[in-house]
NULUM-157670 format. One record per residue (C-alpha): residue in one letter; x, y, z. Coordinates in nm, 4 decimals. Layout:
<atoms>
@residuo = a | X = X | Y = Y | Z = Z
...
</atoms>
This chain:
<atoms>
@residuo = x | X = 0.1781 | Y = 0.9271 | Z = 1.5334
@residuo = x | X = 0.3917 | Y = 0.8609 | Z = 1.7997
@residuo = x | X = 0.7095 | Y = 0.5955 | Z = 1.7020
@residuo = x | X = 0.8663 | Y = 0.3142 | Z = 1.9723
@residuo = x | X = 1.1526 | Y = 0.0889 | Z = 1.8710
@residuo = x | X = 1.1553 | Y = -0.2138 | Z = 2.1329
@residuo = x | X = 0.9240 | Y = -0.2716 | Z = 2.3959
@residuo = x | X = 1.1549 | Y = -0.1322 | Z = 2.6346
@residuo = x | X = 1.0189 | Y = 0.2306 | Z = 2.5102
@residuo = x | X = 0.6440 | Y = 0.1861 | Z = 2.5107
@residuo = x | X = 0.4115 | Y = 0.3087 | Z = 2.7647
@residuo = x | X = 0.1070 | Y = 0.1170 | Z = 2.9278
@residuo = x | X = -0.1435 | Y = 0.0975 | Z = 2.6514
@residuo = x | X = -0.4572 | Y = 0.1377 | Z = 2.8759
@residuo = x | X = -0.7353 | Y = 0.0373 | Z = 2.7955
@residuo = x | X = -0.5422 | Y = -0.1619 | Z = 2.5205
@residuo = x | X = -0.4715 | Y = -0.1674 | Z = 2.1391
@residuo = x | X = -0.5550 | Y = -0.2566 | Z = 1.8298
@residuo = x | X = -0.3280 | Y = -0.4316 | Z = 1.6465
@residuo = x | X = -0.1727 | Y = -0.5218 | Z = 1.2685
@residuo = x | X = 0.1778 | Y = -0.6619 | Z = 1.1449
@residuo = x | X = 0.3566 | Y = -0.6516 | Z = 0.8780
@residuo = x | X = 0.6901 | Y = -0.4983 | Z = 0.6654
@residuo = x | X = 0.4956 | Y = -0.2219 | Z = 0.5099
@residuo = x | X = 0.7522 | Y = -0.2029 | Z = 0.2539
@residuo = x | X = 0.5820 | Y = 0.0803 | Z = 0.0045
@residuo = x | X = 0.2844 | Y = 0.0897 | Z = 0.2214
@residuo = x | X = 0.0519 | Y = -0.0006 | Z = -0.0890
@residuo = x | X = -0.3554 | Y = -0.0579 | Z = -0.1177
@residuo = x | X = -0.3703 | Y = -0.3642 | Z = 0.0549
@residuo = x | X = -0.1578 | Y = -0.2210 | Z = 0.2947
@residuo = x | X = -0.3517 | Y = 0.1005 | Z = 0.3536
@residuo = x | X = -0.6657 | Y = -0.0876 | Z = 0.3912
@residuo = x | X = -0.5678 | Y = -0.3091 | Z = 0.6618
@residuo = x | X = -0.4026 | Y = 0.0009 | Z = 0.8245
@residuo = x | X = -0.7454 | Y = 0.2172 | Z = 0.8050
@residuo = x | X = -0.9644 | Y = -0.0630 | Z = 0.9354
@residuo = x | X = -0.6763 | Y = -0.0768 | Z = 1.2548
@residuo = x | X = -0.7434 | Y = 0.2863 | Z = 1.2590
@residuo = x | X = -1.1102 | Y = 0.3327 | Z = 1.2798
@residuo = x | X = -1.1631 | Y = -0.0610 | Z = 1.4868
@residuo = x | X = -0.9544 | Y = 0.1599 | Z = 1.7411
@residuo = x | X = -1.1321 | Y = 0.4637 | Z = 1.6929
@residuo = x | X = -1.4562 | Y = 0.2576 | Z = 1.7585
@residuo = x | X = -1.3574 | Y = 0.1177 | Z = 2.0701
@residuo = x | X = -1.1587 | Y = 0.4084 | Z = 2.2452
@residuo = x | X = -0.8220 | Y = 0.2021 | Z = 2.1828
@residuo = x | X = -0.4729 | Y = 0.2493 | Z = 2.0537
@residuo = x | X = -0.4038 | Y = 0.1703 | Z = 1.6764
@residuo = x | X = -0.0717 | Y = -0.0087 | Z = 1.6317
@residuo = x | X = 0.1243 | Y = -0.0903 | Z = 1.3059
@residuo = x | X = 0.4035 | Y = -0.3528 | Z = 1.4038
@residuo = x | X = 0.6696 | Y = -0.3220 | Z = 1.1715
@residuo = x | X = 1.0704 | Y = -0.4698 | Z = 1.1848
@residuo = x | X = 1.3754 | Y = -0.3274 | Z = 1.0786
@residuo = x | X = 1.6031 | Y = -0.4473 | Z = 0.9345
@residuo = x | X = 1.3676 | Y = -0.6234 | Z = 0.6372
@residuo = x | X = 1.3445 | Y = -1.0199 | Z = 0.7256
@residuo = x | X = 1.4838 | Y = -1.1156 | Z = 0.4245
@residuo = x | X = 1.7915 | Y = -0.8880 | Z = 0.5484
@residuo = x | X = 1.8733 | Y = -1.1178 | Z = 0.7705
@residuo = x | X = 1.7883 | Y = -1.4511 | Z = 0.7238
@residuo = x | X = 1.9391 | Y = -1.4312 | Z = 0.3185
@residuo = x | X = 2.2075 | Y = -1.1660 | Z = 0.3791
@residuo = x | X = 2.3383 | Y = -1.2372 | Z = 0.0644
@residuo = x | X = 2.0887 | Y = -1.1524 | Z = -0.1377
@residuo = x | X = 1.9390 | Y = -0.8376 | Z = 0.0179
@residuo = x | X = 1.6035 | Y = -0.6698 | Z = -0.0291
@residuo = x | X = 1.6086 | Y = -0.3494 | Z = -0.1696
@residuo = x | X = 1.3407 | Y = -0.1377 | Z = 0.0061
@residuo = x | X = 1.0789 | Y = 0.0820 | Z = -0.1982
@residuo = x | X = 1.0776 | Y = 0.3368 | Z = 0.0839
@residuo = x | X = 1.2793 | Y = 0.4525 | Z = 0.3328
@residuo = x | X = 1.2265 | Y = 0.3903 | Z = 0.7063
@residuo = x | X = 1.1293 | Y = 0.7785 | Z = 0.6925
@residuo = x | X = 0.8844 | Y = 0.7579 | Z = 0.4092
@residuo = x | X = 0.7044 | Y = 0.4475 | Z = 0.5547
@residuo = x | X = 0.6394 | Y = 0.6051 | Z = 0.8597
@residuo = x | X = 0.5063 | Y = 0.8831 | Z = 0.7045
@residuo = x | X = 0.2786 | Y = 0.6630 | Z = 0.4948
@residuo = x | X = 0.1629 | Y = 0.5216 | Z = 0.7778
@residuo = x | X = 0.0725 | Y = 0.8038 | Z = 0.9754
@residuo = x | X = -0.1261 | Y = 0.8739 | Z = 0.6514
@residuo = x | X = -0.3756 | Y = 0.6129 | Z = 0.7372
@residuo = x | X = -0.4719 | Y = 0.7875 | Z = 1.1037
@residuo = x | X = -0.2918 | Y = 0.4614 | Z = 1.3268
@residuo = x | X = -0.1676 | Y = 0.6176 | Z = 1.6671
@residuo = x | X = 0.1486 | Y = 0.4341 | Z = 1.7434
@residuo = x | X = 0.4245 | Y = 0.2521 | Z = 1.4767
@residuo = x | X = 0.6062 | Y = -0.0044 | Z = 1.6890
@residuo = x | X = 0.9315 | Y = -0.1294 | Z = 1.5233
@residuo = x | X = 1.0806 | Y = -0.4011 | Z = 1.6328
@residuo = x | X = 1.4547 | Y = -0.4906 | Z = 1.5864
@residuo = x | X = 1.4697 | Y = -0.8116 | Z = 1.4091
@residuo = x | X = 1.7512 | Y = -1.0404 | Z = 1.4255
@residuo = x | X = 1.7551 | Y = -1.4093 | Z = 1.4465
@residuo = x | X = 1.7304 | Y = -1.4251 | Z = 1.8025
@residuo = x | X = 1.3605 | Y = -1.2478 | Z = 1.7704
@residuo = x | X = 1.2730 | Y = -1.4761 | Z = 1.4923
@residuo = x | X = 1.3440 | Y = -1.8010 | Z = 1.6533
@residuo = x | X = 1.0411 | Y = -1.7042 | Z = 1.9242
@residuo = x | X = 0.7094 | Y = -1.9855 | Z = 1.8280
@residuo = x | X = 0.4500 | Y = -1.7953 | Z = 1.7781
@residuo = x | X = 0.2809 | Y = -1.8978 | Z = 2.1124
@residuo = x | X = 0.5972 | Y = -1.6997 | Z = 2.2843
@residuo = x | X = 0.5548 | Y = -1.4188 | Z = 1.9935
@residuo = x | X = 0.1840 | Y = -1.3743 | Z = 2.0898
@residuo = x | X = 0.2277 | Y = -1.3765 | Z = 2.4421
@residuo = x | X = 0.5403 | Y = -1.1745 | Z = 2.4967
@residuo = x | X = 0.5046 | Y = -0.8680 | Z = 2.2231
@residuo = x | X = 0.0762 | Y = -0.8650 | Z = 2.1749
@residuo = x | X = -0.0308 | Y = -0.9636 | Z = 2.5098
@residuo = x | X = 0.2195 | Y = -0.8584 | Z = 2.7926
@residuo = x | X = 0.3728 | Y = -0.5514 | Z = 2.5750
@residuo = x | X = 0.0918 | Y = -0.3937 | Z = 2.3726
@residuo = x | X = -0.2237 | Y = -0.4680 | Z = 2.5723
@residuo = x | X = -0.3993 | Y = -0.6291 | Z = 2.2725
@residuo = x | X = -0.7478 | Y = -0.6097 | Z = 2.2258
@residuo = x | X = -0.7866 | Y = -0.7196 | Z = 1.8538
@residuo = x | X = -0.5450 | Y = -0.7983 | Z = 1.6254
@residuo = x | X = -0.6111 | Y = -0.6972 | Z = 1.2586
@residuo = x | X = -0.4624 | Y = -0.8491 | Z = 0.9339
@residuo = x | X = -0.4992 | Y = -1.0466 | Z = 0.5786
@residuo = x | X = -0.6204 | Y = -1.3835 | Z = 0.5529
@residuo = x | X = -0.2525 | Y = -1.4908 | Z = 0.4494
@residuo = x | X = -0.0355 | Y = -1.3469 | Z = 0.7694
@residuo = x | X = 0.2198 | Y = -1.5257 | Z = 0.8927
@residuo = x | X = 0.4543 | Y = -1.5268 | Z = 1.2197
@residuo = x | X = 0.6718 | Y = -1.7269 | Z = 1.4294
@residuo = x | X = 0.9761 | Y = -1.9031 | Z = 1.3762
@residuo = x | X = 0.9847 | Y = -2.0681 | Z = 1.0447
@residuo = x | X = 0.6257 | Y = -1.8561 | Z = 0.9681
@residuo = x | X = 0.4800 | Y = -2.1320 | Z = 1.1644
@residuo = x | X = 0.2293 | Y = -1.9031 | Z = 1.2738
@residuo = x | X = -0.0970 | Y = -1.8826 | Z = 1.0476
@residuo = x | X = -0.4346 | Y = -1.6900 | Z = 1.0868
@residuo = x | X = -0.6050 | Y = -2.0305 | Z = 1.2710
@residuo = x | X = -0.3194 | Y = -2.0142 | Z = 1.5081
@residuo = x | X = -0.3922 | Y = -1.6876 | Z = 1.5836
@residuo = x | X = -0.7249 | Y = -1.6938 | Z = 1.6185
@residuo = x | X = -0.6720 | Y = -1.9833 | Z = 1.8342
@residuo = x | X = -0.4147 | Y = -1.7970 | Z = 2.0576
@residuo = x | X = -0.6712 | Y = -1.4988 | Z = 2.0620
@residuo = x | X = -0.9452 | Y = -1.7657 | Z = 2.2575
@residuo = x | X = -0.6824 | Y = -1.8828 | Z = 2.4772
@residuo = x | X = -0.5279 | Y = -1.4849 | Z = 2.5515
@residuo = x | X = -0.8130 | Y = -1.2859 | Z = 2.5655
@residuo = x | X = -0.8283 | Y = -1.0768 | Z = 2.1666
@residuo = x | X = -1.0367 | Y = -1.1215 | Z = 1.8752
@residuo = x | X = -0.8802 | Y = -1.1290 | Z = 1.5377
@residuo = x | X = -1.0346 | Y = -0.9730 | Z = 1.2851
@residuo = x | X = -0.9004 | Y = -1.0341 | Z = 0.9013
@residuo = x | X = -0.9385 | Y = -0.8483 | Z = 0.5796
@residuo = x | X = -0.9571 | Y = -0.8507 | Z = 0.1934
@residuo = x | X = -0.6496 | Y = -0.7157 | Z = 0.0618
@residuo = x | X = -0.7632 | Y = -0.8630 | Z = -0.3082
@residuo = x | X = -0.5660 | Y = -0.5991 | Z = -0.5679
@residuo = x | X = -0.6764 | Y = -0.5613 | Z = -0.9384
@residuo = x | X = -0.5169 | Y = -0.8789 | Z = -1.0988
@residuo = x | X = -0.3930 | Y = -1.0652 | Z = -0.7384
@residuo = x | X = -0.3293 | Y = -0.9493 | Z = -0.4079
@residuo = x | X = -0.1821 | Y = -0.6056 | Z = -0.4072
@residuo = x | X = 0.2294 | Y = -0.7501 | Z = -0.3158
@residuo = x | X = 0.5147 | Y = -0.5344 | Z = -0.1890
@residuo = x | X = 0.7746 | Y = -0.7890 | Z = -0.4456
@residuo = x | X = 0.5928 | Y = -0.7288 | Z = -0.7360
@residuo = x | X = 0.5726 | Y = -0.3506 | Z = -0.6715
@residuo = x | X = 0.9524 | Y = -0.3559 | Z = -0.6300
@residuo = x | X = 0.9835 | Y = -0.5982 | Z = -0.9831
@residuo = x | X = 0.7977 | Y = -0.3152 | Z = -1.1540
@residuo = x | X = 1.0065 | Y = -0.0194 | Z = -0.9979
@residuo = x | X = 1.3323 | Y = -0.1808 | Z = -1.0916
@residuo = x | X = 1.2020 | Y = -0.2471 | Z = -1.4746
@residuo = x | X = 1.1150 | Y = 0.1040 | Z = -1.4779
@residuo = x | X = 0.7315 | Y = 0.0373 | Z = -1.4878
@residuo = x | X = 0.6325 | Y = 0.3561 | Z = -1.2460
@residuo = x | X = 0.2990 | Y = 0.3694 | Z = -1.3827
@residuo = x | X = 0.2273 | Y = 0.0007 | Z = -1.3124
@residuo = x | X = 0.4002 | Y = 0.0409 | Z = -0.9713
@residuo = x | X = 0.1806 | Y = 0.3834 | Z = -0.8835
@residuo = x | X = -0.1137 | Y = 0.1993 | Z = -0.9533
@residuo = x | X = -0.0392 | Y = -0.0602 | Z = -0.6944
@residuo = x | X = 0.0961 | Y = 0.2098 | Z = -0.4684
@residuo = x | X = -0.2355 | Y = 0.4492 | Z = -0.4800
@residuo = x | X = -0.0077 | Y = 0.7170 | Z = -0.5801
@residuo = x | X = 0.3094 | Y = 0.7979 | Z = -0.7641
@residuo = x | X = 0.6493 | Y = 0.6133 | Z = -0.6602
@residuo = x | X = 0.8174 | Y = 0.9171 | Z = -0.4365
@residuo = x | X = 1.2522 | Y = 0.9220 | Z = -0.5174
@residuo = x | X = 1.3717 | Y = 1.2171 | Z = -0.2496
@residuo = x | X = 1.6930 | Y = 1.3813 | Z = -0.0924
@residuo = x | X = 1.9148 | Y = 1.6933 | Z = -0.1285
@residuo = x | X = 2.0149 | Y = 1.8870 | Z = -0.4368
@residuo = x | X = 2.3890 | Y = 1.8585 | Z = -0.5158
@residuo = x | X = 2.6121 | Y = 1.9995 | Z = -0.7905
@residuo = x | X = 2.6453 | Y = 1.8074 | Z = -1.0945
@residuo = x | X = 2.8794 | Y = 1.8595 | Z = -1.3440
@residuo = x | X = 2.6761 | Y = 2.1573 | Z = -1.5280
@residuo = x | X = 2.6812 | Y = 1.9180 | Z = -1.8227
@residuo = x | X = 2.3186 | Y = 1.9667 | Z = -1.9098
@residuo = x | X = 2.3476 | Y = 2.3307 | Z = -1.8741
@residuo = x | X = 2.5869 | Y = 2.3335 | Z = -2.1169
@residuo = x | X = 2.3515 | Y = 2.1869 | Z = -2.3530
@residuo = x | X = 2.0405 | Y = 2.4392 | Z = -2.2535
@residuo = x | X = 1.8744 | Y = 2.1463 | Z = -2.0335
@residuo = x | X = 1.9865 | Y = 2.2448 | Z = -1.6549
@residuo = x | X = 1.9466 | Y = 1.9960 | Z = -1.4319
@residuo = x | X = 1.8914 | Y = 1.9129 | Z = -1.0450
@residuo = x | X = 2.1177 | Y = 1.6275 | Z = -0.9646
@residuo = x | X = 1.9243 | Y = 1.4682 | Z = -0.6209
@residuo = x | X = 2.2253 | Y = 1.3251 | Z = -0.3761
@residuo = x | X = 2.3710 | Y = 0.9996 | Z = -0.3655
@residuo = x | X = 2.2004 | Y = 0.9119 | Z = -0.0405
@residuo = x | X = 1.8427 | Y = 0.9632 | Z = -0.1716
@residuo = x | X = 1.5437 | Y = 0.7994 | Z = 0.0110
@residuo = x | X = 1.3257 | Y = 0.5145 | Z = -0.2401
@residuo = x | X = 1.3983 | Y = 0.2475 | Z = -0.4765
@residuo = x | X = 1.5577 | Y = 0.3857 | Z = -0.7841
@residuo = x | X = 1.3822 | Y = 0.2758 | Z = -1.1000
@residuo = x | X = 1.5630 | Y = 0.1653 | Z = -1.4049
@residuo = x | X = 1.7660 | Y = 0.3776 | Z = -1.6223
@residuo = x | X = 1.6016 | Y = 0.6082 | Z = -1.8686
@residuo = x | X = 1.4116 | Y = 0.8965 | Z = -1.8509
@residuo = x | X = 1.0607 | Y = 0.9598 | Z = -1.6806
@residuo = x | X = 0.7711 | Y = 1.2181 | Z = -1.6484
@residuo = x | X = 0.7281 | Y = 1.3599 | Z = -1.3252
@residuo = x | X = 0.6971 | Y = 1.5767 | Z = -1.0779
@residuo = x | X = 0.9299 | Y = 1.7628 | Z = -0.9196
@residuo = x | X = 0.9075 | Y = 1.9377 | Z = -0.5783
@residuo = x | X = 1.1599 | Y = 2.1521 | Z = -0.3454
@residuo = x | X = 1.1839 | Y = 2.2608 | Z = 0.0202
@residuo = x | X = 1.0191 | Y = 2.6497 | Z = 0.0238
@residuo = x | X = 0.7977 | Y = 2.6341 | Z = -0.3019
@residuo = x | X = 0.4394 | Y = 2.5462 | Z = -0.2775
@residuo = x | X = 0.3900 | Y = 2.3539 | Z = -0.5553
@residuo = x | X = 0.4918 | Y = 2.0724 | Z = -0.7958
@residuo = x | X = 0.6784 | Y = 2.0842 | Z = -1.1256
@residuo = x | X = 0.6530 | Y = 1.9366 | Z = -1.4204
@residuo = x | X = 0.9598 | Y = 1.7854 | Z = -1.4791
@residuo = x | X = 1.1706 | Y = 1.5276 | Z = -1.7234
@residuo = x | X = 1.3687 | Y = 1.2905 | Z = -1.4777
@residuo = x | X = 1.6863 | Y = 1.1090 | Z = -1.6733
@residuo = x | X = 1.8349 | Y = 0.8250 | Z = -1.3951
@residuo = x | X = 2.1528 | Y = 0.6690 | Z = -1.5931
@residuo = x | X = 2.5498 | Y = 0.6843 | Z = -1.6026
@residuo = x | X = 2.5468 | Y = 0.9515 | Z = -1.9331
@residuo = x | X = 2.6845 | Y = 0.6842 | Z = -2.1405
@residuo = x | X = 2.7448 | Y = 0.9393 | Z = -2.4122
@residuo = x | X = 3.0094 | Y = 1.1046 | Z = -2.2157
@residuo = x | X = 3.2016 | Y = 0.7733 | Z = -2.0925
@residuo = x | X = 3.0284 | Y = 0.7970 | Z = -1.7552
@residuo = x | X = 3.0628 | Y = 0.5358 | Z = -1.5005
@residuo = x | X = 2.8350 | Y = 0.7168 | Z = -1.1812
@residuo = x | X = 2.4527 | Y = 0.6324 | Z = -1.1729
@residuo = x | X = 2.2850 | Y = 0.9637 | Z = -1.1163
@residuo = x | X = 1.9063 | Y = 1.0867 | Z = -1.0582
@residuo = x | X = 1.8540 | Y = 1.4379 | Z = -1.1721
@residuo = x | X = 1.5388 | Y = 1.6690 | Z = -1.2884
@residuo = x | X = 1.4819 | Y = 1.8932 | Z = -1.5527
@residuo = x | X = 1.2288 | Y = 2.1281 | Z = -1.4472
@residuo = x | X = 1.0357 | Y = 2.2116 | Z = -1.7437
@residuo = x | X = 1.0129 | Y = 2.6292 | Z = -1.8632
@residuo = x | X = 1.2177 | Y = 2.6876 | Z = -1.5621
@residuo = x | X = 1.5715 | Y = 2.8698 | Z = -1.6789
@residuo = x | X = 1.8819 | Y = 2.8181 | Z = -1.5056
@residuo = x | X = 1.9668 | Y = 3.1307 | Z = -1.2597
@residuo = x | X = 1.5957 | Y = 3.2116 | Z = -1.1617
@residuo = x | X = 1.5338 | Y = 2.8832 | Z = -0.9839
@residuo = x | X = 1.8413 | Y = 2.8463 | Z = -0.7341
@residuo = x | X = 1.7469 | Y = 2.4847 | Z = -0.5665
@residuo = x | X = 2.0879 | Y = 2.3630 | Z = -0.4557
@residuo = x | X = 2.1011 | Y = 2.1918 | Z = -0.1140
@residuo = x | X = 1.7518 | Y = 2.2283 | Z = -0.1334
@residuo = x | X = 1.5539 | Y = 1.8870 | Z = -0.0475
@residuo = x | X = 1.3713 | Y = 1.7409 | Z = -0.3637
@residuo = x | X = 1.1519 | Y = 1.5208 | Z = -0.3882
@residuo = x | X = 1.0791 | Y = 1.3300 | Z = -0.7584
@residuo = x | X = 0.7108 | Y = 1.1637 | Z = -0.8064
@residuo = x | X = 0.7046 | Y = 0.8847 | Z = -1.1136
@residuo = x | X = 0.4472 | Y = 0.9506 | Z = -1.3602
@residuo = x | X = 0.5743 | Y = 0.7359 | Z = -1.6486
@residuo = x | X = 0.8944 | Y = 0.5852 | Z = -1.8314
@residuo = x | X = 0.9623 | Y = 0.7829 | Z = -2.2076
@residuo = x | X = 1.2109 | Y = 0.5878 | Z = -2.2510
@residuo = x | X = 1.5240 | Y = 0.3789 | Z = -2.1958
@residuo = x | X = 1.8722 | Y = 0.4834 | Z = -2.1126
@residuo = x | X = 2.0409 | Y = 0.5357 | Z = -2.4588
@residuo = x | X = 2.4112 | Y = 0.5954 | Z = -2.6303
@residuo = x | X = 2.4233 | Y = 0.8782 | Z = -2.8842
@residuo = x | X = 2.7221 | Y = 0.9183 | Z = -3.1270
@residuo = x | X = 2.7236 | Y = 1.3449 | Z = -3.1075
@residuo = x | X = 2.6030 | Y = 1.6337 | Z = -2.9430
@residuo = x | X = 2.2969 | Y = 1.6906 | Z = -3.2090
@residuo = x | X = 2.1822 | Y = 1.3794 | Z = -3.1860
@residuo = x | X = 2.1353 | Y = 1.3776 | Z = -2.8349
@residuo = x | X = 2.0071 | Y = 1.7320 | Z = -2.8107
@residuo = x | X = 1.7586 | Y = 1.6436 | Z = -3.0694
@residuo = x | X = 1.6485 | Y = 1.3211 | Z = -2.8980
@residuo = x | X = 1.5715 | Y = 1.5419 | Z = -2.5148
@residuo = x | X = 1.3536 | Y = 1.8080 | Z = -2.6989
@residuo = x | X = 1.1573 | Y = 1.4812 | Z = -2.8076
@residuo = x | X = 1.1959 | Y = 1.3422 | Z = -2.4453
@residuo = x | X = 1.0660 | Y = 1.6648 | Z = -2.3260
@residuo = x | X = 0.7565 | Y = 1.7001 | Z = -2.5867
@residuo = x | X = 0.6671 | Y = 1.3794 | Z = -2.4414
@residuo = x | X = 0.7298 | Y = 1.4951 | Z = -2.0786
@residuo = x | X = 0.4257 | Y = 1.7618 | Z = -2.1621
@residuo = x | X = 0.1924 | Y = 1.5233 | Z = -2.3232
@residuo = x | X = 0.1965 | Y = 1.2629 | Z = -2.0371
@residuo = x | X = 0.1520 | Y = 1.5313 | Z = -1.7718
@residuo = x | X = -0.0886 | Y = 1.7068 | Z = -2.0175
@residuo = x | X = 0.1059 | Y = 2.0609 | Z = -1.9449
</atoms>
């Protein structure tokens, strides 16, 4: 999949595209569906598939004080995209200069005259243009007048439209099953290994501590069952993932880190190693124990449970 920012950077789509638009944010069902009808409309046609997308978020801009926190990184979403066989991911800078265009000078300027569109794709419920003025009878309309069809689709989800803010709700309030149903597969927490402070090693539970940079949403504190996977090994592992600040030990740092399950510390060297952490289910919440044995107790219970949700 090849990846323009600006029009500036694209090359003459001939014969022309097919088109979608959206934010993508955690590229979920509904997402992937209107992305894999783009695909194979293209396919069908001898065209381009295109995936408009912006960056920064909307909502980044126009309520900076209150800013969206993304389920995926620009990385993973363009990865999940490519997923779905589109050909090109467009991103567009967005700023408030782009979003005062009407949608008549949206249409015109970025579908027509930049991407040589043929067809635009999308839900029932897109909207574009300054203010979202922009609806799916304008666009229609402004296909008649500009020379594309427009083509919708049924993004219906189990229980409402499949929706990037809800996904995000559940992440947050640690619901990772919930949210990997939405997603069509496990939430995805990634980055490098880093040295911790050999704390859990100390108490016969070694742990990979991922970096504070790490790409995805963070759920809520507590521990999870997951998977755990590292640059140069060819498979998953099973793995109990505790996200918190270690409020037993006065800690004040949010951290992410994996216990790999039957693994023992020495014969599994994975620091400065990428990782990447896959959300199976919450065990439990983030919790404050008065002594060692106590808490020692309570992660060979965490880790019992670890086994039975990922049936190892």
């Amino acid at each position: 999949m090849e990846i323009y920012h600006g029009l500036d950077e694209v090359p003459d789509f001939d014969p022309g595209t097919v088109i979608t638009l959206g934010n993508f944010d955690g590229v979920h069902r509904g997402h992937q569906t209107v992305l894999r009808a783009v695909a194979a409309e293209a396919a069908e046609h001898s065209l381009t598939s295109v995936a408009m997308t912006f960056d920064p978020h909307p909502r980044t801009i126009h309520s900076p004080d209150t800013p969206t926190l993304m389920i995926t990184s620009p990385e993973q979403k363009s990865a999940l995209i490519a997923e779905t066989g589109i050909d090109v991911l467009f991103v567009q800078p967005y700023d408030l200069e782009f979003a005062a265009q009407t949608p008549e000078e949206f249409v015109a300027r970025y579908f027509v005259e930049g991407l040589k569109c043929r067809c635009v794709v999308v839900g029932d419920d897109v909207r574009f243009g300054h203010d979202n003025s922009g609806t799916i009878e304008t666009l229609r309309r402004l296909g008649e007048e500009m020379g594309f069809t427009t083509v919708t689709i049924d993004e219906v989800g189990r229980g409402g439209r499949y929706s990037s803010s809800r996904i995000r709700d559940q992440i947050i309030a640690g619901d990772v099953a919930e949210a990997a149903d939405q997603l069509g597969r496990y939430h995805r927490v990634e980055g490098t290994v880093v040295h911790g402070d050999a704390r859990g090693r100390d108490l016969g539970f070694p742990t990979a501590n991922l970096s504070a940079d790490a790409a995805g949403l963070i759920p809520a504190d507590g521990v999870y069952a997951g998977w755990a996977s590292f640059e140069g090994e060819d498979h998953p592992f099973p793995a109990a993932i505790s996200i918190g600040t270690n409020p037993t030990f006065q800690g004040d740092c949010r951290r992410v880190e994996a216990y790999v399950l039957d693994k023992e510390f020495g014969e599994f060297d994975v620091y400065d190693r990428h990782m990447t952490l896959d959300f199976v289910a919450r065990i439990r919440g983030q919790v404050t124990f008065t002594g060692m044995d106590a808490l020692i107790a309570q992660m060979h219970e965490d880790i019992a449970d670890v086994r039975e949700v990922l049936h190892t």
